[in-house]
N, C-alpha and C positions, 0 to 999 in steps of 0.2 A: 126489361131485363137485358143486360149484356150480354153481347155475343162471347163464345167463347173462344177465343183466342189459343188458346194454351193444348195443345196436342192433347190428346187422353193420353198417349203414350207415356208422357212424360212425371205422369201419378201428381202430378200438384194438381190444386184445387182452384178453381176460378172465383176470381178478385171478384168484390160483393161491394155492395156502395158500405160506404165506412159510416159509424153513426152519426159521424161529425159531420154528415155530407150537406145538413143545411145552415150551418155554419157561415156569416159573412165571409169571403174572402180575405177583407182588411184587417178582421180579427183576429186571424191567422195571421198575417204577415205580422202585425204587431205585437202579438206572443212571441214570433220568431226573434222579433230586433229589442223585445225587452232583456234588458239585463238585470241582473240583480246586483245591486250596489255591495259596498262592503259595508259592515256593522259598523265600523270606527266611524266610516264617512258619515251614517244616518246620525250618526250618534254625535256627531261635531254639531254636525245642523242644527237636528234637536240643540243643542247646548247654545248655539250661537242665539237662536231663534229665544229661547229661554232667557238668556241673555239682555236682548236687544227689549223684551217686553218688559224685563224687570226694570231696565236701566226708565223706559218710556214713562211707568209706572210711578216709580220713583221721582223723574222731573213733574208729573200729574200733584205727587204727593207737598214736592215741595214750593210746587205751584199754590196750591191750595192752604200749605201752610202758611204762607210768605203773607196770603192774601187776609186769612186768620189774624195772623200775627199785625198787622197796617192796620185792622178794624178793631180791633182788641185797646193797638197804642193811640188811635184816634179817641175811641170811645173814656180811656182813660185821661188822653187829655181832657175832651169836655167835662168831664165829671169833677178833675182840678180846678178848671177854668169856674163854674158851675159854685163848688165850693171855696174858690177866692172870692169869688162876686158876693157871695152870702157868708161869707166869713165878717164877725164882728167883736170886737177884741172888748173882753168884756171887764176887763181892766188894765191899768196900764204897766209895761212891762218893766220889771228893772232894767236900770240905767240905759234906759231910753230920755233924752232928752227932746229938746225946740230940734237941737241941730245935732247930728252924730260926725264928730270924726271918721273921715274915712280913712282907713290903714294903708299906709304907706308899704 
């Protein structure tokens, strides 16, 4: 119990442990030095942050697409390639001759 310090005469009441009293000290000092930001600023961040993962996202997408896109035009060449080699002309074509003129 604390001694009491404070005159009786003086009609104030003696200081009593606070309920915060087993509270880390650090906790406190760091409540003291938090600041609270302004909304515009959370609010940039958020946007930039939004941003930055869409833009990521996006390079992901077109990654993946490009990659698509290269197996897609391979796979349709083979399938040409594929159908020139089994291609067989099953008559012969007008004015096709022995030798064709090439166009000048």
């Amino acid at each position: 119990m604390p001694r009491n310090r404070i005159p009786p005469e003086t009609g104030l009441r003696m200081v009593t442990r606070a309920k915060n009293a087993d509270t880390h000290p650090g906790m406190v000092v760091r409540d003291a030095l938090r600041a609270q930001r302004p909304k515009e600023v959370i609010q940039n961040e958020k946007q930039e942050k939004k941003a930055k993962k869409d833009a990521a996202d996006q390079a992901k997408a077109n990654a993946k697409a490009g990659v698509h896109a290269a197996a897609q035009l391979e796979a349709e060449d083979a399938h040409a390639a594929a159908m020139e080699d089994k291609w067989v002309p099953r008559h012969r074509q007008p004015g096709r001759g022995m030798f064709s003129i090439a166009p000048e």
